[in-house]
C-alpha positions in Angstrom: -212.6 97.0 -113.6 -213.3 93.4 -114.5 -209.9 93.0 -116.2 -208.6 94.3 -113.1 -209.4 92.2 -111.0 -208.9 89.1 -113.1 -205.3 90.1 -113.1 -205.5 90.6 -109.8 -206.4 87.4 -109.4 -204.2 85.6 -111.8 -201.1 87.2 -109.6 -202.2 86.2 -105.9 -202.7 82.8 -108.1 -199.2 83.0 -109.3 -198.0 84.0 -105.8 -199.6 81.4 -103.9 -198.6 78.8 -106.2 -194.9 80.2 -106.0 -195.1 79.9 -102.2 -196.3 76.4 -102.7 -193.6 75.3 -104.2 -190.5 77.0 -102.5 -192.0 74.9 -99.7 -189.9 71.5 -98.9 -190.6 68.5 -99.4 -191.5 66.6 -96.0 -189.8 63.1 -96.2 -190.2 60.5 -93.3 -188.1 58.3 -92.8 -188.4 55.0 -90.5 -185.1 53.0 -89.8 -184.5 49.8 -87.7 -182.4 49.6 -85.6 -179.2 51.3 -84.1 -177.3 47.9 -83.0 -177.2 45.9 -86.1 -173.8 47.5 -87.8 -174.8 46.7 -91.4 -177.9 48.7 -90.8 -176.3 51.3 -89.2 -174.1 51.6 -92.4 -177.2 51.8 -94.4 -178.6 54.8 -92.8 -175.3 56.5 -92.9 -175.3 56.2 -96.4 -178.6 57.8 -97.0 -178.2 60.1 -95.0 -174.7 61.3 -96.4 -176.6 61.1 -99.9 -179.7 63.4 -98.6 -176.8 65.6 -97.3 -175.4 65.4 -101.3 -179.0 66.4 -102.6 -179.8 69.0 -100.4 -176.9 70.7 -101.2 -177.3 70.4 -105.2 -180.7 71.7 -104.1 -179.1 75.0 -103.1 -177.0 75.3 -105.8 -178.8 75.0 -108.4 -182.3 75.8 -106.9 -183.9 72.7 -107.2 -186.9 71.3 -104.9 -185.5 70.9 -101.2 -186.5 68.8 -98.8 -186.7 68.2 -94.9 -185.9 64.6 -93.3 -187.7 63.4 -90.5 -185.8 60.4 -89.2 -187.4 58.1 -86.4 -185.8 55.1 -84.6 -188.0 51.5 -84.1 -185.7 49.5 -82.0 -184.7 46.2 -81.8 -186.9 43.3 -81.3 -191.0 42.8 -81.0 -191.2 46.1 -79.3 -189.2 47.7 -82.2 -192.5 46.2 -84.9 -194.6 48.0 -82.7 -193.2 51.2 -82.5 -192.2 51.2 -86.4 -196.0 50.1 -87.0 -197.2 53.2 -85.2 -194.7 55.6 -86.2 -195.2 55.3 -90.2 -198.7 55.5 -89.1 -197.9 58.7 -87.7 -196.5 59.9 -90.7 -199.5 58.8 -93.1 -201.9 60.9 -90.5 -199.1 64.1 -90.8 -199.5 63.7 -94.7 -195.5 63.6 -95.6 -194.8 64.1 -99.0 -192.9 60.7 -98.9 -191.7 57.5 -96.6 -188.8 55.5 -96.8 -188.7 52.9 -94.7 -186.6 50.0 -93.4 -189.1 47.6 -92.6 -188.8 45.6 -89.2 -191.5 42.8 -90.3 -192.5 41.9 -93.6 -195.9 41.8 -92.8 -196.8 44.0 -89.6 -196.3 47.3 -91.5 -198.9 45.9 -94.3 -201.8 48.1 -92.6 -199.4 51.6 -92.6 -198.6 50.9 -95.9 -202.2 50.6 -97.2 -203.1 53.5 -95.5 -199.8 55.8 -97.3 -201.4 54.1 -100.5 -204.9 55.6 -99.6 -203.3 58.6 -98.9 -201.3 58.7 -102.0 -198.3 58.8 -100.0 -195.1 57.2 -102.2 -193.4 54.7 -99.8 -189.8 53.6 -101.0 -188.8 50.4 -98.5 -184.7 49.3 -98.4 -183.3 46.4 -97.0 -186.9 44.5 -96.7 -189.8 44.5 -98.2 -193.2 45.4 -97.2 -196.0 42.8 -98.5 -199.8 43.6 -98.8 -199.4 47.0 -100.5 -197.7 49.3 -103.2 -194.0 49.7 -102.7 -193.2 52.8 -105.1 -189.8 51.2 -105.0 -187.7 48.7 -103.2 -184.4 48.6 -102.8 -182.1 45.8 -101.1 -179.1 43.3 -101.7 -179.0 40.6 -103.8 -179.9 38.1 -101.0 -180.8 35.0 -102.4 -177.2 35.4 -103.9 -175.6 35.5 -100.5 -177.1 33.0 -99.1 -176.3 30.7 -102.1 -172.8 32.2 -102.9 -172.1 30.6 -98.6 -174.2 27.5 -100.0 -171.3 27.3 -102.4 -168.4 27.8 -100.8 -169.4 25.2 -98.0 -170.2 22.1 -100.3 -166.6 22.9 -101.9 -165.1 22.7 -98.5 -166.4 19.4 -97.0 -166.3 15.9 -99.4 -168.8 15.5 -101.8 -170.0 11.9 -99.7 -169.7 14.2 -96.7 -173.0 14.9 -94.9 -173.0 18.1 -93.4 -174.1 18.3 -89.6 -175.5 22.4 -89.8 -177.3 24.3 -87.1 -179.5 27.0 -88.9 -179.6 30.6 -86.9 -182.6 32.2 -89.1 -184.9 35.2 -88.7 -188.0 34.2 -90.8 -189.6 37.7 -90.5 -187.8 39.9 -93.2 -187.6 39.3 -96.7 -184.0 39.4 -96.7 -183.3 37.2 -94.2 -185.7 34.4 -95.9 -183.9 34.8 -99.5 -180.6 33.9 -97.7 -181.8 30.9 -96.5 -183.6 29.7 -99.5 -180.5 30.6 -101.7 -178.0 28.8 -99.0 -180.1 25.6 -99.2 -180.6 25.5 -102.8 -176.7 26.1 -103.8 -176.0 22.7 -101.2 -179.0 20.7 -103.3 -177.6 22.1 -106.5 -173.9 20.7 -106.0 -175.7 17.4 -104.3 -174.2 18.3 -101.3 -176.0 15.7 -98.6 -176.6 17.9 -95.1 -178.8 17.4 -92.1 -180.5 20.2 -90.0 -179.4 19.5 -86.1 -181.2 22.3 -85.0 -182.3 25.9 -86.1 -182.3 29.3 -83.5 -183.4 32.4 -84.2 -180.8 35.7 -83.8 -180.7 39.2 -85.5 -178.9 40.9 -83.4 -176.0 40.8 -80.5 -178.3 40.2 -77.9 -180.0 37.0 -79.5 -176.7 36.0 -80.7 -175.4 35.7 -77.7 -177.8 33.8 -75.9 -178.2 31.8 -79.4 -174.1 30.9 -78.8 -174.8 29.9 -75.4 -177.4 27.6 -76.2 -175.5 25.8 -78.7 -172.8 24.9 -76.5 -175.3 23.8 -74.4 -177.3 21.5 -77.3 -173.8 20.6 -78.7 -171.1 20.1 -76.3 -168.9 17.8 -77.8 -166.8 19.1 -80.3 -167.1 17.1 -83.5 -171.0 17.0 -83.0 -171.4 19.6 -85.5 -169.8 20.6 -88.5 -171.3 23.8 -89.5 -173.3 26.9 -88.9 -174.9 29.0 -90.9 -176.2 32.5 -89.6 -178.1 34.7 -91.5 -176.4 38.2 -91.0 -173.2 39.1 -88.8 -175.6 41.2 -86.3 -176.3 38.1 -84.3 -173.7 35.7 -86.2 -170.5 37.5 -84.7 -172.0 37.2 -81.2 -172.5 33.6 -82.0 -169.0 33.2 -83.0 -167.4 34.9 -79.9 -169.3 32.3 -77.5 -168.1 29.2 -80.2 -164.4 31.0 -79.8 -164.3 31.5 -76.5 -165.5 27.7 -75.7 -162.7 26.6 -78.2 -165.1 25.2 -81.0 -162.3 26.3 -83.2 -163.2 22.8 -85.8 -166.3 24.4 -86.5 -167.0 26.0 -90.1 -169.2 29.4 -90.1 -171.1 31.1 -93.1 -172.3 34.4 -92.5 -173.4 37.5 -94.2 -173.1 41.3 -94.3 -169.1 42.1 -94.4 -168.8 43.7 -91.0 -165.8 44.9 -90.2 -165.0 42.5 -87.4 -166.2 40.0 -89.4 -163.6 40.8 -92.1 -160.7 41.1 -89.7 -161.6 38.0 -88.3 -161.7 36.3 -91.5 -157.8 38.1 -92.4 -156.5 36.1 -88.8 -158.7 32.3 -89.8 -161.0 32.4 -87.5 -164.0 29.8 -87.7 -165.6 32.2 -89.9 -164.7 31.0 -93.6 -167.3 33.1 -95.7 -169.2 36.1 -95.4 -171.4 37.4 -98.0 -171.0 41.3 -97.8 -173.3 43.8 -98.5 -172.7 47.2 -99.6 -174.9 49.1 -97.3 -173.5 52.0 -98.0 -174.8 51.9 -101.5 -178.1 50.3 -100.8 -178.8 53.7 -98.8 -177.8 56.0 -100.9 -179.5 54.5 -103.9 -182.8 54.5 -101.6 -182.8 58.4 -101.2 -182.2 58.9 -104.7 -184.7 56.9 -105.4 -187.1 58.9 -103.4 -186.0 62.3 -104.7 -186.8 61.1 -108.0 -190.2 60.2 -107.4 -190.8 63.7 -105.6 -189.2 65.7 -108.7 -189.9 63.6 -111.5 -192.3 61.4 -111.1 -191.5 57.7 -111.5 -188.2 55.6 -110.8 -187.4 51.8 -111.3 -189.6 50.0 -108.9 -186.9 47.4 -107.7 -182.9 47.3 -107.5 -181.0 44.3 -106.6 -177.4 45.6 -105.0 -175.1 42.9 -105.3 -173.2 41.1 -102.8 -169.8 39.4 -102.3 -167.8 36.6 -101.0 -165.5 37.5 -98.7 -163.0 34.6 -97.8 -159.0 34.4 -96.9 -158.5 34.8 -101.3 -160.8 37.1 -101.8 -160.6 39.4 -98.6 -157.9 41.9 -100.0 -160.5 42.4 -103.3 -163.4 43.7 -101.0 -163.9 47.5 -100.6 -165.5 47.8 -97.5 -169.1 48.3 -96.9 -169.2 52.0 -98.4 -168.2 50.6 -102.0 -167.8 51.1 -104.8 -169.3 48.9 -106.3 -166.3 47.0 -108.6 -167.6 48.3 -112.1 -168.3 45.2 -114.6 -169.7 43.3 -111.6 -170.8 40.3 -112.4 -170.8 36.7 -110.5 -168.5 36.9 -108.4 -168.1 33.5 -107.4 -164.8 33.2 -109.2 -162.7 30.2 -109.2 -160.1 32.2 -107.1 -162.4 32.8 -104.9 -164.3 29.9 -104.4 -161.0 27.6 -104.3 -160.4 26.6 -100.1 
């Protein structure tokens, strides 16, 4: 009788733990914003690479899993809302968040609590600070900012100093290693600049009122010689108020590689660089990423995607946001490139 029931046992054991795990994984995932293109891209790509998973799932009856997708917004009310959404999903016990982050350091407290939790959290595009990222997962930043850094101290004379306006966003991670690497590739080739003034845009919006008010601050044509704009979702804004006003003598550095900003670049507008991402990729690598740590365990805790310069040379060389990747990618500041 004993034996009986041990067996008995050890098969509703069996069968519950069978149950268990034929249930999907519950992934959350947080994104941005719906108005910046390159981050639109982004989620496009990991979602067309959970689509890829899921399917391989079915095929060859591996773990599945659900997506729970969830939309911040643009803006402080967008940090608000992503602060109390991944919240949400730490108190509903997913198996796993990935997250775009919309500030660096107002999603700390979530993050903490997904740690407590033992929730992974994989971040792409920025990073999360004052917690455990299980991975991260972003473009090679710094290296955008410095390969525009680069292109504009070839263009003007070495004696030359540059009259820049600054259009920052010091709240991301990303948007802070652009600027640092922009700035140090000028004080690397002894390029002598001066700051005029520095505005904040992320996004069309800002841009456009950012575009306004620099015609306002700079009416005169010749009072500046060159902008710098951290990403094209408020740059390209920028640049439409500039063009429209005529300031056709100004020099822009961007970066992302939107698509306007790429045909723009094919016709010489005033936009001369633009350090593109590959969003596409930089999704798609963040879902893997996650899937791994849900099957196997443990992944690489940090990728850096590179970037690359798109000007009038190197234009026809750039595969679009979606990739690939060019294999053997290295620097890709080449002199073909870099030559005005």
């Amino acid at each position: 009788m004993h034996a009986y029931f041990r067996w008995l046992f050890m098969f509703c054991w069996i069968l519950m733990a069978s149950h268990a795990q034929a249930e999907p994984f519950k992934i959350g995932l947080l994104v941005w914003s719906d108005q910046i293109a390159g981050q639109v891209a982004m989620r496009a790509g990991l979602e067309a690479e959970a689509a890829h998973l899921q399917q391989q799932a079915r095929d060859k009856n591996l773990p599945s899993f659900t997506l729970d997708i969830k939309l911040a917004g643009d803006g402080p009310a967008g940090v608000e809302k992503q602060i109390q959404q991944m919240q949400a999903m730490v108190d509903d016990r997913v198996d796993l968040i990935i997250v775009q982050p919309t500030d660096n350091a107002a999603l700390s407290s979530p993050l903490q609590a997904a740690n407590q939790a033992g929730i992974p959290v994989v971040a792409y595009d920025q990073y999360i600070s004052g917690g455990h990222l299980s991975a991260f997962v972003t473009s090679n930043n710094y290296q955008a900012g410095f390969l525009d850094g680069e292109y504009m101290a070839h263009h003007f004379a070495d004696d030359h100093t540059i009259q820049i306006i600054l259009v920052e966003y010091p709240y991301v991670s990303s948007t802070i290693d652009r600027v640092d690497g922009f700035f140090d590739a000028l004080n690397q080739y002894k390029q002598p600049y001066r700051i005029l003034r520095s505005y904040q845009a992320v996004e069309p919006v800002q841009g456009r009122a950012v575009g306004q008010q620099i015609l306002q601050d700079f009416p005169q044509p010749g009072s500046v010689d060159a902008l710098f704009t951290i990403n094209d979702g408020g740059g390209l804004a920028i640049v439409d108020e500039l063009e429209k006003a005529g300031r056709h003598e100004l020099f822009v550095a961007t970066i992302d590689g939107d698509p306007n900003s790429v045909a723009r670049i094919r016709k010489g507008s005033i936009i001369k660089i633009d350090s593109a991402q590959f969003c596409g990729p930089i999704g798609a690598e963040a879902m893997r990423a996650a899937y791994a740590i849900l099957t196997a365990g443990k992944v690489h805790e940090h990728w850096l995607v590179p970037v690359f310069p798109i000007t009038r040379q190197s234009v026809a060389h750039y595969p679009g946001w979606s990739g690939p990747i060019p294999e053997h990618y290295s620097n890709p500041c080449l002199t073909f490139l870099c030559r005005i």
